[in-house]
N, C-alpha and C positions, 0 to 999 in steps of 0.2 A: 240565039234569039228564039227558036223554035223547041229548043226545051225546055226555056224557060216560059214559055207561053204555056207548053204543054203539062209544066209540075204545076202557075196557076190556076188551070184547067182544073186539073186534077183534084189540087188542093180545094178549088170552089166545092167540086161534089160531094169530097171528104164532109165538107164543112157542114154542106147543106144535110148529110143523112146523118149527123151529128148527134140529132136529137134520137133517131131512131138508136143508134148504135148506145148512147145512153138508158134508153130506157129499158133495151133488153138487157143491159149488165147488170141494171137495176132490180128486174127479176129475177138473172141469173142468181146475185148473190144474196137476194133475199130466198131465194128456194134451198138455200145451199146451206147448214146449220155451220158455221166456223164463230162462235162465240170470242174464240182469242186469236181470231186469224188477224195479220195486217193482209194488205194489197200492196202489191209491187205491178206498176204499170212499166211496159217500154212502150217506145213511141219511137218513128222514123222522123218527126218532127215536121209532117205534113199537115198537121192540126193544129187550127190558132189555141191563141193561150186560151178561150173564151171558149171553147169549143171543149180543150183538156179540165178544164175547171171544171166544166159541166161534168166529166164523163168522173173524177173524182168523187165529184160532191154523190153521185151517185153511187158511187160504191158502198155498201154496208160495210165496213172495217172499223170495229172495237179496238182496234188495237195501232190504229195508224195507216198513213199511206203515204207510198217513197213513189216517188217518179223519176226515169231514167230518160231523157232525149238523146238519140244519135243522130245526128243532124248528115242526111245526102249530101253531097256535095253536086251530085249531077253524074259524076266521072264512076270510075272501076270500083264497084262493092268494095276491095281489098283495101280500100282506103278506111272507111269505117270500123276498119277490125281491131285498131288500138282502145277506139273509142268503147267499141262495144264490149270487147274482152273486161275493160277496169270496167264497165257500168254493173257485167255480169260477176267481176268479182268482190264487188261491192254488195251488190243485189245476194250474192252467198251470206255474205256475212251479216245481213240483217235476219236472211234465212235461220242462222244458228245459233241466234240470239233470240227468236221469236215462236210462241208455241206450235200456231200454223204461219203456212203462208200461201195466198194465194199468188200465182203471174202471170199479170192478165198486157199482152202484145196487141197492138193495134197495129193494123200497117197494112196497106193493099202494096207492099212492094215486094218482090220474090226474093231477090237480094238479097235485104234485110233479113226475112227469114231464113235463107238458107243459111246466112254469118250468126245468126241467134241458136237454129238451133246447133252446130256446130262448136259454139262456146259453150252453151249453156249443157251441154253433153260433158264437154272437157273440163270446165268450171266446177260440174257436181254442182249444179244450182237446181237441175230438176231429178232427185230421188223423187219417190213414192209419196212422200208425205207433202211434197210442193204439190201445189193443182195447180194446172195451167190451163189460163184459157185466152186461146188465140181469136180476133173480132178479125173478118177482114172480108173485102166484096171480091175477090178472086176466087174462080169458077175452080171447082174440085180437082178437076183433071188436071189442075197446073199447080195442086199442091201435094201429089204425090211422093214428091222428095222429104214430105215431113211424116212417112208412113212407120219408120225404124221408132221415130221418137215417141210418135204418138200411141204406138202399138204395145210398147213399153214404159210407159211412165202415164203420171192421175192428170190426162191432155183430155181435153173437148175442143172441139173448132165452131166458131158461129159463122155463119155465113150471111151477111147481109142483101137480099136479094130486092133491089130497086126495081119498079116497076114503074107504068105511066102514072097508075092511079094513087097506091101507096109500097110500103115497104114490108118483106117477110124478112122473116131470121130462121134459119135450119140449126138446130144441134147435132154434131156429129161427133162419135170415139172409132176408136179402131181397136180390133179384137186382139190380146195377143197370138204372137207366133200366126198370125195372116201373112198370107202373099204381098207382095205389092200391089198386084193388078185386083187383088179381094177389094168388094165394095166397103165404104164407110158405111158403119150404120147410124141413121137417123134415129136420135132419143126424144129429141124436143122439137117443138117448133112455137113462134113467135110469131104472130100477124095484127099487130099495133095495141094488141090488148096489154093491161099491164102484170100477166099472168103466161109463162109459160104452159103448153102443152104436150104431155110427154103422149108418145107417139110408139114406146116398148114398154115393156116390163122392166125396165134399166130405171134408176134413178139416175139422178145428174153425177156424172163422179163416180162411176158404178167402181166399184172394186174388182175387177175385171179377174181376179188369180185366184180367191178364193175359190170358186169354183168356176173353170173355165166352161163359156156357152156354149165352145165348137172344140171337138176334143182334137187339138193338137197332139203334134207327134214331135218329141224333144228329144234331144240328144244325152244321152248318159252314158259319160265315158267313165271305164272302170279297168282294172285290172286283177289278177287272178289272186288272193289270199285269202288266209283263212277262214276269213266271215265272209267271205263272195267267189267262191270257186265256179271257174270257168268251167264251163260245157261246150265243145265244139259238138256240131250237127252239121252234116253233110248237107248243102244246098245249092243249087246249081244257080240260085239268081244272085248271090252274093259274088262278089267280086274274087276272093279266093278259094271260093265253093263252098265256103261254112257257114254257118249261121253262127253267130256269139248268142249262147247265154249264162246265165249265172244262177245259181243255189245257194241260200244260205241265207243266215238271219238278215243281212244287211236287203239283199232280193228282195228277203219279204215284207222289209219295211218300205222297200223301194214300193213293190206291187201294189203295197195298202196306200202309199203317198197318190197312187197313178190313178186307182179307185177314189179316193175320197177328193180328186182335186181334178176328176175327167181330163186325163192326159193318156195319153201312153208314147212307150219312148222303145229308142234301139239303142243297142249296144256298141260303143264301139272302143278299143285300145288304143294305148297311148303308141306313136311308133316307138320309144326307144325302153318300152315299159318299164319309167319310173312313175314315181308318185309324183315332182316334180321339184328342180331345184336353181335357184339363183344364179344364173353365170355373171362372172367380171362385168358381161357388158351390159346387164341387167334383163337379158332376154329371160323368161324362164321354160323348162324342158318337163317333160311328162305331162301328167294328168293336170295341173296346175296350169303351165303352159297353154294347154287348151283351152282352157275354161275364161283366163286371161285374156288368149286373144277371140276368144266369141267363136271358137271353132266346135264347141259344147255349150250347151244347156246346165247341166249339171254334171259335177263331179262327186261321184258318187262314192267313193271310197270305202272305210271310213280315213279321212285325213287328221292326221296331228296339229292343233292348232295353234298357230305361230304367228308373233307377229309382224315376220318378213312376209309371211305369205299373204295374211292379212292386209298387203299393200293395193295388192291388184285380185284379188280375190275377198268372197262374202263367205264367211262361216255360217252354216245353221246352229242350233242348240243342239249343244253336246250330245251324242249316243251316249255315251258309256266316259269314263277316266280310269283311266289305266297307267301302269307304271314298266320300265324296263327294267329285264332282268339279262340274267347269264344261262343261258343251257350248255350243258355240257353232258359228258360220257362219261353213265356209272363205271365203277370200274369192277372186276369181280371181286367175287366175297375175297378175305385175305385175312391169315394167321396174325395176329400182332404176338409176336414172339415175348414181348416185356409185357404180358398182361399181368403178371404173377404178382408186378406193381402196382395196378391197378385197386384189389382191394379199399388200400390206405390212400386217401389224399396226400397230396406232398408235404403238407402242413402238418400232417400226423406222423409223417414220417422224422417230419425234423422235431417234432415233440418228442419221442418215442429216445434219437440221439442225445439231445439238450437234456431227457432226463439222467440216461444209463451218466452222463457226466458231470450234472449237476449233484446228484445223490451221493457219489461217492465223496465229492469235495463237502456236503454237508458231513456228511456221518464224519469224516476226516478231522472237519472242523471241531466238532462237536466234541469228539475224541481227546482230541486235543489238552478240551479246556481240563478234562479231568484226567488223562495221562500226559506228563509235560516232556519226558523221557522218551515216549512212545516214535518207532519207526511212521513219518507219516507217509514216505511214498508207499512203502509195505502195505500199509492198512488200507491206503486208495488204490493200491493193484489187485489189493486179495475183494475188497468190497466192488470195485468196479467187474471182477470176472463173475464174481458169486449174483450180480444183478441180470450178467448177462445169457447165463447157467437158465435163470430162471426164466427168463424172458423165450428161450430158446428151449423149455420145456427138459432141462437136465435135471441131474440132482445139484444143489448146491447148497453145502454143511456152513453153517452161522455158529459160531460157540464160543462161547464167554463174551458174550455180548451186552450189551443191557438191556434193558425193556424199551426204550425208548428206538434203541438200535433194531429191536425182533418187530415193532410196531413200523417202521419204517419196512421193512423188508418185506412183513405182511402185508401189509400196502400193494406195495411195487405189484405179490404175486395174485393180488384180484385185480389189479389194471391190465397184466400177463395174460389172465384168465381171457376177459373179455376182448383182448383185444386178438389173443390167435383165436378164437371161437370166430369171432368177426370175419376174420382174412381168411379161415380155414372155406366158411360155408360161401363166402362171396368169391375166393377164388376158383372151385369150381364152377360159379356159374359162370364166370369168365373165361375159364377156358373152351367152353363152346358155343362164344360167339367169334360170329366174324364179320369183318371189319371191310365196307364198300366205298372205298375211297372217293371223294365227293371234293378234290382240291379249289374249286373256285368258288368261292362264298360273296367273293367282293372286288374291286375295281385296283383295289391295292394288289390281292392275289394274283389278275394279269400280270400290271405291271412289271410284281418282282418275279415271274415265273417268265425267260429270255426265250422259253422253248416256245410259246402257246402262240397263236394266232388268232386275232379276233375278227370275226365275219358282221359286219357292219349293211345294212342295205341300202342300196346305190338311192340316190340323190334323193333323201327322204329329210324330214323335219330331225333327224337326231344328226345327222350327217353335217346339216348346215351350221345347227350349231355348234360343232365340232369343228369344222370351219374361223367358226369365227370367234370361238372365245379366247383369252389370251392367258389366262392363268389358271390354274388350278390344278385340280383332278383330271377334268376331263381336258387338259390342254395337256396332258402326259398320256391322255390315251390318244389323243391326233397324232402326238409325234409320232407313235407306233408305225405311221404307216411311211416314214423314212426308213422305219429301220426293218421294213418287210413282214411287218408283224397284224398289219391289217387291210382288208380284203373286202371288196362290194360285191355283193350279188344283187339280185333282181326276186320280188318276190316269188314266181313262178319257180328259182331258183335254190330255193329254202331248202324244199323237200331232197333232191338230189343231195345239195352240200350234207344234210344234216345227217343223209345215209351212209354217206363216206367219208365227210373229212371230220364233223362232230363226232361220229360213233371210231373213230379210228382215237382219238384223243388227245391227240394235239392241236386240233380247229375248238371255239366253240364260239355259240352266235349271240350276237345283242340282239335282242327282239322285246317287244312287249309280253307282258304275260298272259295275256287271253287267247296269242297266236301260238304263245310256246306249249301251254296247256292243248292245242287244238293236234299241233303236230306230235307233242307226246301218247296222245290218244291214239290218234292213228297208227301208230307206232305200235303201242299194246294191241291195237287190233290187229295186227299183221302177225306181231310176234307170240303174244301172249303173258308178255312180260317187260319189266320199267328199264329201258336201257337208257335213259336217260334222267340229266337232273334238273331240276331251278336253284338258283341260287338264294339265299337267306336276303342277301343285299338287295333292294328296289330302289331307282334312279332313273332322274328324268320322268318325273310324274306330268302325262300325255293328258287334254283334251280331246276327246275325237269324233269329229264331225263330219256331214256334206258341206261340198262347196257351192256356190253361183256365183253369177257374172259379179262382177264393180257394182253395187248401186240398184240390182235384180229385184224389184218386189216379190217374185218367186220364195227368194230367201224366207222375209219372214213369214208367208203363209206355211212355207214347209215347214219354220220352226214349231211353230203350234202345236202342228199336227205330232211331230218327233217327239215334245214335249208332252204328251197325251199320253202318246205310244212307249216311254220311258219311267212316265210316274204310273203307269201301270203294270211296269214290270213284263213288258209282254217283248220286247227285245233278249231282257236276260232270259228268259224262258225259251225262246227259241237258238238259244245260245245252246241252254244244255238240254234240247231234243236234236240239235244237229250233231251235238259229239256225246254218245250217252259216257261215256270213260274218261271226260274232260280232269276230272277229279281223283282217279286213280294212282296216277303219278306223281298229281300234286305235288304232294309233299315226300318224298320217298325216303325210306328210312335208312340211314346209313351204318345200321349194324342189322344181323339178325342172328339168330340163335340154331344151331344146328346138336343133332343126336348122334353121335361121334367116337370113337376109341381117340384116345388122345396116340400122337405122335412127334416124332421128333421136332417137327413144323410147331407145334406148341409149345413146347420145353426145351427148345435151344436157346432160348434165353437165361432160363436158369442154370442150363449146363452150363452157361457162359462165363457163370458168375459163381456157379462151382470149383469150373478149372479154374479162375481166377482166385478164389481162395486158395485153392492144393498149392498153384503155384507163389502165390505170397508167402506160407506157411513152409512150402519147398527153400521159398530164398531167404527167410529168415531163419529157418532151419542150419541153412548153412553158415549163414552170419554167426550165429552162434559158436557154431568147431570149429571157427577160423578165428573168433577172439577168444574161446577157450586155448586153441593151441598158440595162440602169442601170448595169451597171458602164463602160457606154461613157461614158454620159450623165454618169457622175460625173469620169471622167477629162476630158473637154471641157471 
């Protein structure tokens, strides 16, 4: 009986400041320009219908007005939570149909708002582009619990402040990345005129991210590669004595984000230094992980963009698109002993056969028609050797032939002409080149090569979907790693592996090409020379971005800015003053030419095919005196 006295207690006063609480909504949203916004009201159901009518009809909404009642029951808040979840996921979905939307909560109950903002977090009902605005007569110090939400998402609070004589109204936001115990600041204030008074430099609704008032200090977790190389600094107030910092284009665009958007931030690494990846039971690990669970500000990477990661994670606009490739280990220069083939294409070569046999079965033919007598294998063994004579620069005697027979032959010996002239001058310049073996071009040449082993990095966007695709190419490069054929590093871990196990020539690594370009640089700076390759094949075309939280207004102001910094070319630019030798290796040539005495290394291929004459000539030789003396033996 005594709280039911007490809620229509309560309810009377609601009722009575009715009018006030109307009319400053009434200026609220006439100050506020939303031409296609609806209004979405909640309510605790403590306000008559006469009361809510009112506060409707006041709202300026072009576009419509939804009202949502959770009605108290009296008893434990957790009772309303069914109610309130479907009203808020309703209240979404007019959201995502609608161009704006404002959500404007009435209620002096704590309750309530603690169960509202708590849904409406989990709902995804208040992104950035919802404005909320909470009306309520509870004293400031007892809404501290609403400072995460407020602090991050387009919230104002009114405060309706009843007096003996008449009624004020305060406007209050909360700054990002504040304290909890940091004060609200005062934008507006309302004292029964029908005209807010702004009380800052803020308008209603300020955009609070584009440029932050009070320069926060945010968390940017990152780890060590080649567009963000790690710096440790000796410092004694850091937990492990070091100071983290970083270098390099991705830094730099960080540093300009931190100037143009007054922040600055600290560095910190993932524990198990991945990028981050999906476990079975949906946790996720690395850099990712963090940022998921609000243990980061930003994720500064640059990250591969995916749309698992995508689930729990916000992409900025793209840095840069890049694609995967293969590095591997030049191999040294090397003799191709069959260059002497080389000259002629294969196709010329089997021209060159198809003639010496097709010519002689003409002239044979031809012969024919006008000796009918005539021996014709004779005429096609003597005309087939006499073509070959010629072809092979001997002499070969033609006689009693006819014109049409010496025009054929003349023939044959200007296609002879041009074609050793040809093979003469091109196969010396073949013999002093040499040849740098460059075996992995492509995804197939893993596969079918049982020896290689591929270095893959640990729990990264290429990783995952490797994981999870079920067919194809790259579901033969997953299996690999049953059959011990592939191996995760860590990127911190690149440089070592690529020293020993890629230069040794049985490892080589999947990476993207802007990081293998970086490491092949380094590489020539060290040594002086391309010990390494890329492969022709690109695979797995990357996205790659910063991350933010689920829902972070952060995101799109950073994207802007990235997109500025991107269409002006000033990311690639400091790409290639960090590695000036980026391009050197690029492309590496897999032959080169050397000034040389020729040696057995070059010409054992033609001995090969010397002794292999002598000795066909050897055993046909013999074949001969061995049917010569049976044919003797048979004739005795």
């Amino acid at each position: 009986m005594v709280d039911e006295c007490c809620r229509e207690e309560k309810a009377g006063v609601i009722h009575e400041s009715s009018i006030e609480v109307t009319e400053v909504l009434q200026a609220v949203t006439r100050s506020v320009k939303h031409d296609q916004c609806s209004v979405i009201f909640f309510t605790d159901g403590r306000f008559s219908s006469s009361s809510f009518i009112m506060l409707t009809e006041a709202s300026v909404a072009p576009w419509g007005v939804a009202v949502f009642e959770v009605t108290l029951d009296g008893q434990h808040a957790n009772l309303t939570v069914p109610q309130l979840s479907w009203a808020v996921a309703q209240a979404r979905q007019l959201r995502q149909v609608s161009w704006c939307v404002m959500v404007v909560v009435v209620c002096d109950d704590t309750d309530f708002l603690v169960a509202f903002d708590e849904w409406s977090l989990n709902g995804r009902l208040l992104v950035w582009s919802t404005r909320l605005l909470v009306i309520t007569r509870l004293p400031l110090q007892k809404l501290q619990f609403l400072h995460s939400t407020f602090s991050m998402t387009n919230s104002m609070m009114v405060i309706v402040e009843n007096t003996s004589d008449s009624s004020r109204c305060s406007v209050y936001v909360r700054l990002p990345y504040t304290t909890q115990q940091s004060l609200w600041l005062k934008v507006a204030t309302w004292d029964g005129s029908q005209r807010l008074t702004l009380t800052s430099y803020l308008m209603l609704f300020p955009d609070k991210f584009s440029s932050f008032l009070e320069r926060p200090v945010l968390t940017a977790v990152s780890e060590d590669n080649p567009l963000n190389k790690l710096i440790k600094k000796e410092n004694s107030d850091f937990q492990d004595g070091h100071k983290i910092t970083f270098t390099g284009p991705v830094s730099k665009l960080m540093d300009l984000l931190a100037k143009a958007q007054n922040f600055s931030y600290v560095n910190v690494r993932p524990p198990d230094g991945s990028w981050g990846l999906k476990h079975e039971d949906g946790t996720w690990s690395g850099m990712v992980g963090m940022v998921s669970r609000k243990e980061a500000d930003i994720g500064v990477g640059p990250f591969g963009i995916s749309a698992t990661r995508a689930e729990v994670v916000d992409f900025t606009a793209p840095i840069l698109i890049d694609y995967w490739r293969i590095l591997g280990s030049r191999g040294r220069a090397e003799v191709n002993p069959w260059s002497f083939l080389m000259p002629l294409a294969p196709l010329v070569w089997a021209a060159i056969f198809t003639t010496l046999l097709a010519l002689p079965s003409l002239i044979c033919l031809l012969s024919s028609c006008v000796f009918v007598n005539s021996s014709k294998a004779k005429k096609w063994l003597t005309d087939t050797f006499a073509l070959i004579c010629i072809l092979l620069l001997q002499d070969a005697s033609v006689s009693k032939t006819w014109w049409w027979e010496r025009l054929i032959f003349g023939t044959w010996m200007m296609v002879t002409l041009v074609l050793t002239q040809s093979y003469s001058g091109n196969l010396m310049a073949l013999l002093a080149v040499r040849h740098i073996p460059q075996p992995f071009q492509s995804l197939h040449d893993l596969i079918d090569d049982s020896k290689v082993i591929t270095i893959w990095e640990t729990e990264s966007a290429s990783v995952q979907y490797l994981h999870s695709v079920e067919s194809g190419i790259f579901r033969e490069i997953a299996n690999l790693e049953n059959k011990g054929r592939l191996i995760y590093r860590t990127q911190p871990q690149f440089a070592v592996s690529i020293d020993t196990l890629v230069r040794r020539g049985d490892h080589v690594l999947m990476e993207v090409d802007m990081s293998l370009k970086v490491y092949m640089a380094q590489d020539f700076t060290h040594t002086g020379q391309c010990s390494f390759y890329e492969s022709r094949e690109e695979f797995l075309p990357l996205m790659f971005a910063m991350i933010g939280q689920k829902d972070s207004p952060l995101v799109p102001v950073l994207s802007k800015r990235i997109i500025t910094v991107t269409e002006a070319g000033l990311f690639y630019q400091w790409m290639k003053e960090e590695e000036p030798n980026s391009t050197i290796c690029s492309r590496s040539l897999s032959k080169i030419t050397v000034k040389t005495s020729l040696s057995v290394n070059n010409l054992w291929g033609m001995f090969v095919v010397y002794t292999g004459g002598l000795s066909l000539s050897l055993l046909i030789f013999c074949l001969e005196i061995v049917a010569s003396f049976i044919s003797h033996s048979l004739q005795d």
